[in-house]
MARGUKE-202405 format. One record per residue: residue in one letter; residue number from 0; x, y, z of N, C-alpha, C in turn. Coordinates in steps of 0.2 Angstrom, whole numbers. Each point is the difference from the previous one (the first is absolute). Last residue first. Example, Ala and Ser with C-alpha at 12.3 -4.5 7.8 and 13.67 -1.06 7.14 Angstrom:
2
+------+-----+-------+-------+-------+-------+-------+-------+-------+-------+-------+
! rest !  nr !  n.c1 !  n.c2 !  n.c3 ! ca.c1 ! ca.c2 ! ca.c3 !  c.c1 !  c.c2 !  c.c3 !
+------+-----+-------+-------+-------+-------+-------+-------+-------+-------+-------+
!    S !   1 !    64 !   -11 !    35 !     4 !     6 !     1 !    -4 !     5 !     3 !
!    A !   0 !     2 !   -28 !     0 !    -4 !     6 !     0 !     4 !     6 !     0 !
+------+-----+-------+-------+-------+-------+-------+-------+-------+-------+-------+
***
This chain:
84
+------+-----+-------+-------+-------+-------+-------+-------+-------+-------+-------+
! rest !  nr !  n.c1 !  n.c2 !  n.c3 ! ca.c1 ! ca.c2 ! ca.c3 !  c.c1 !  c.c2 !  c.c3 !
+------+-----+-------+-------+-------+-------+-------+-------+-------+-------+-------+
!    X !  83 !    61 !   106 !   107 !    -4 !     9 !    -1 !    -8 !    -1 !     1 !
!    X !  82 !    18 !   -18 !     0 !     0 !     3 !     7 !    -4 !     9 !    -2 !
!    X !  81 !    11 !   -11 !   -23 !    -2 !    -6 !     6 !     0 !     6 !     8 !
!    X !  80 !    -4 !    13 !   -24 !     5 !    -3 !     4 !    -3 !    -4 !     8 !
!    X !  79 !   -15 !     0 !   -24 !     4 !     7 !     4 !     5 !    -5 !     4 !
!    X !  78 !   -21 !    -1 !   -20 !     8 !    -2 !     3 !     1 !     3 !     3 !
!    X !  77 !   -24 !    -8 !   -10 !     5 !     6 !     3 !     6 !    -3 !     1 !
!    X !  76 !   -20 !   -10 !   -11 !    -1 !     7 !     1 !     4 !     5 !     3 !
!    X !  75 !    -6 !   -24 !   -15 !     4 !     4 !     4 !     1 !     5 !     0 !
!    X !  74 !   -15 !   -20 !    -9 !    -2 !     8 !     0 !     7 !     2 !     6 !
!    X !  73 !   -11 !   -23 !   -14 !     5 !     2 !     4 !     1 !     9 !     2 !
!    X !  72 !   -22 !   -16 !   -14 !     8 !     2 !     0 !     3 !     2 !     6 !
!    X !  71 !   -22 !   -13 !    -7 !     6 !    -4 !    -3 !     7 !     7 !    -2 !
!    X !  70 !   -24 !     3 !     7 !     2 !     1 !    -7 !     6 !    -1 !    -1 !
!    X !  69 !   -11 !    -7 !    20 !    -5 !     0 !    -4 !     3 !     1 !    -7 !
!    X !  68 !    15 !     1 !    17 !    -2 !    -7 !    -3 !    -6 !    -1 !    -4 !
!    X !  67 !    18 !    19 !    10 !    -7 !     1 !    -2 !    -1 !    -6 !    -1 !
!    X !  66 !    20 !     6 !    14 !    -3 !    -4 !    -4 !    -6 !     3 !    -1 !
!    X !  65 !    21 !    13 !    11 !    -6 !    -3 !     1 !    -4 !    -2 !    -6 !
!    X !  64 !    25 !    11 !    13 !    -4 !    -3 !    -8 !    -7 !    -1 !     6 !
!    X !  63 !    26 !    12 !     5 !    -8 !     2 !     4 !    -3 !    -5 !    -8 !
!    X !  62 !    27 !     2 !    11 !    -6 !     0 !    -9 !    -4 !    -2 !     4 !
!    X !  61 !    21 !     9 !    13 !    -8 !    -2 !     1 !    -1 !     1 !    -7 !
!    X !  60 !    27 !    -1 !     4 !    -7 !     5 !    -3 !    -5 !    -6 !     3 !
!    X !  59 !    24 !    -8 !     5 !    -2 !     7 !     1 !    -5 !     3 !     0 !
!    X !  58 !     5 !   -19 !   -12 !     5 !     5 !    -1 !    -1 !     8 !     3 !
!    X !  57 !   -23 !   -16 !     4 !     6 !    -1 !    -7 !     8 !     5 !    -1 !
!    X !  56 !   -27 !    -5 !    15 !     8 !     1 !    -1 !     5 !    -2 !    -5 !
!    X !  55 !   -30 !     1 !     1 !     7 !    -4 !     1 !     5 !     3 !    -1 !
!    X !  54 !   -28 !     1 !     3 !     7 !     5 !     2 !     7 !    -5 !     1 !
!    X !  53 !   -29 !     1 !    -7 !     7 !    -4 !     1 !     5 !     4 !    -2 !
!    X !  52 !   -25 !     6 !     6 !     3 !     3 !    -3 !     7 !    -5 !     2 !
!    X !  51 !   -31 !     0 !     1 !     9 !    -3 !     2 !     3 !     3 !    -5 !
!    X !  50 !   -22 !    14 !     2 !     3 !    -6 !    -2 !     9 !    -2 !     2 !
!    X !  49 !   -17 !    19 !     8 !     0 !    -7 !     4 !     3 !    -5 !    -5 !
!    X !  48 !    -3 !    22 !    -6 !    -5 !    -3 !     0 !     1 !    -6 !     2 !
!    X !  47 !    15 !    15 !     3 !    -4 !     5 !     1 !    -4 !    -6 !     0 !
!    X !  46 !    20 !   -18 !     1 !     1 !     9 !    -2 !    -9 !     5 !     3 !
!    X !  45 !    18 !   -19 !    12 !    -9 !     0 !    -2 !     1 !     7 !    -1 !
!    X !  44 !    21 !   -20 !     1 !    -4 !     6 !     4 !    -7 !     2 !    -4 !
!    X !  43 !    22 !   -21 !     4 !    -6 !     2 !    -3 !     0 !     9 !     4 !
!    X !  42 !    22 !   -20 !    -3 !    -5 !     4 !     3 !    -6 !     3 !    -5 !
!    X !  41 !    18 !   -11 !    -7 !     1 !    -2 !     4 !    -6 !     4 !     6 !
!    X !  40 !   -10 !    -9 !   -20 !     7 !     5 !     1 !     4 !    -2 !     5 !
!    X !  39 !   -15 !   -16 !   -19 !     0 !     3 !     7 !     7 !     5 !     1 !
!    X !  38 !   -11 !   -11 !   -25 !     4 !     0 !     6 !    -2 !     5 !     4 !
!    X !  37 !   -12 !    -7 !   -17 !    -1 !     0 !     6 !     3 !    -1 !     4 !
!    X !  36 !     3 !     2 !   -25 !    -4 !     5 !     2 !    -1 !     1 !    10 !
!    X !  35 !    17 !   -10 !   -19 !    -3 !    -4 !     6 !    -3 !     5 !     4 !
!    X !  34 !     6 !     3 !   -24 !     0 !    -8 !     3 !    -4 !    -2 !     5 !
!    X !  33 !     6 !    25 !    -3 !    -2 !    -5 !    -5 !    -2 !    -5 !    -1 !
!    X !  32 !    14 !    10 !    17 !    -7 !     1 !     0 !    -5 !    -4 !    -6 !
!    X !  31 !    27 !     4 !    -1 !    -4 !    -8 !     3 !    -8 !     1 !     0 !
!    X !  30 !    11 !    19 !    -7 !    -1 !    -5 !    -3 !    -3 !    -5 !     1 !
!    X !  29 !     7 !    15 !    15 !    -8 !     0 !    -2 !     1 !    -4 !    -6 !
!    X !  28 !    21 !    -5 !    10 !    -5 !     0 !     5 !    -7 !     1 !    -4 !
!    X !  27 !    17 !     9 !   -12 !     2 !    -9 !     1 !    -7 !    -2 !     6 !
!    X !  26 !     6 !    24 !    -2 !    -1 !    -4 !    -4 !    -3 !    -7 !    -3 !
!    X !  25 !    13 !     9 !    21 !    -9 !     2 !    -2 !    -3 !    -3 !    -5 !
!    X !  24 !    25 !    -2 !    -1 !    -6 !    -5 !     7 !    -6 !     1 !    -2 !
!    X !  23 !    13 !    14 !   -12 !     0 !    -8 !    -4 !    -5 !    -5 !     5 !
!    X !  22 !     4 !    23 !    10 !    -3 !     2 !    -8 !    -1 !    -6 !    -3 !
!    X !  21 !    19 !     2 !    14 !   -10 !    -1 !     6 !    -5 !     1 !    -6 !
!    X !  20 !    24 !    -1 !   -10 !    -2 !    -5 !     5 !    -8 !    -2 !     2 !
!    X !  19 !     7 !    22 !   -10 !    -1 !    -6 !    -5 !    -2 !    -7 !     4 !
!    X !  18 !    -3 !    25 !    13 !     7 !    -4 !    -4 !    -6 !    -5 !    -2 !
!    X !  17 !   -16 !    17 !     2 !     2 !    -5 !     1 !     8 !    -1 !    -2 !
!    X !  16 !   -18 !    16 !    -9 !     4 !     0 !     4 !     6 !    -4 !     4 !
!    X !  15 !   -21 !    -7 !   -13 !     5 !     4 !    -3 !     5 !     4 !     3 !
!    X !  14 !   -19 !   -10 !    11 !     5 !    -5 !    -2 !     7 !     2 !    -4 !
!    X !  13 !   -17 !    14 !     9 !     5 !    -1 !     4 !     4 !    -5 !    -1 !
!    X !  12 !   -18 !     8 !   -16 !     7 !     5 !     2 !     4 !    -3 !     3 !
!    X !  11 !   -18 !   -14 !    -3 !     4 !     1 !    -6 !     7 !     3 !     3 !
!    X !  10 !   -18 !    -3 !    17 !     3 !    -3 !     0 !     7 !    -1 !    -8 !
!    X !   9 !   -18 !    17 !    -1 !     6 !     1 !     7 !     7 !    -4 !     0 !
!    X !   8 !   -21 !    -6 !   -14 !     5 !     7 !    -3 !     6 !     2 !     4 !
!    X !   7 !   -16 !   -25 !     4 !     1 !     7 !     0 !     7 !     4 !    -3 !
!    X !   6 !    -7 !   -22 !    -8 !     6 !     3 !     4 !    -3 !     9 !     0 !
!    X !   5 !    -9 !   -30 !    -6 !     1 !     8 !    -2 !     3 !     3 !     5 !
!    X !   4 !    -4 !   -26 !   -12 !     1 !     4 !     6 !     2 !     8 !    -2 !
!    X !   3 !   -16 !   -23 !    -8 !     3 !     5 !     0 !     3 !     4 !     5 !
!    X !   2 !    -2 !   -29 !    -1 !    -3 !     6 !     2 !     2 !     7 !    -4 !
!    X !   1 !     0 !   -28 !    -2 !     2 !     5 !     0 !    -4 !     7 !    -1 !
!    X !   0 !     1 !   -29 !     5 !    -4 !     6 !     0 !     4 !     6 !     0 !
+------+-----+-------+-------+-------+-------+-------+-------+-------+-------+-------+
***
């Protein structure tokens, strides 16, 4: 089953900013999204409308995603730095 995945505009910017290394990891990881739409973060949190938000650490960054499964996509909505 593969998912579409998207990337908030923010998370664009901040990746493009990025040394290459953390830029590769991130990268590498939402890709996985596409496969395996139901991976788990290392933690959760609950955006404005109560839906689960997965928070996984990567190189430092919180990648914030959450699954849409009705229309089979993947929605990453933030990056920021781990502890923010």
């Amino acid at each position: 089953m593969t998912y579409r995945v998207f990337l908030a505009r923010e998370v664009v910017e901040t990746l493009r900013k990025l040394p290459l290394r953390q830029r590769q990891e991130l990268t590498k990881f939402i890709v996985s999204l596409k496969d395996s739409p139901f991976q788990q973060g290392d933690y959760t949190e609950r955006d404005d409308v109560d839906r689960r938000i997965e928070i996984s650490i990567l190189s430092r960054y919180a990648l914030c995603y959450w699954a849409d499964h009705a229309v089979k996509e993947v929605k990453v909505v933030d990056l920021r730095p781990a502890g923010s």
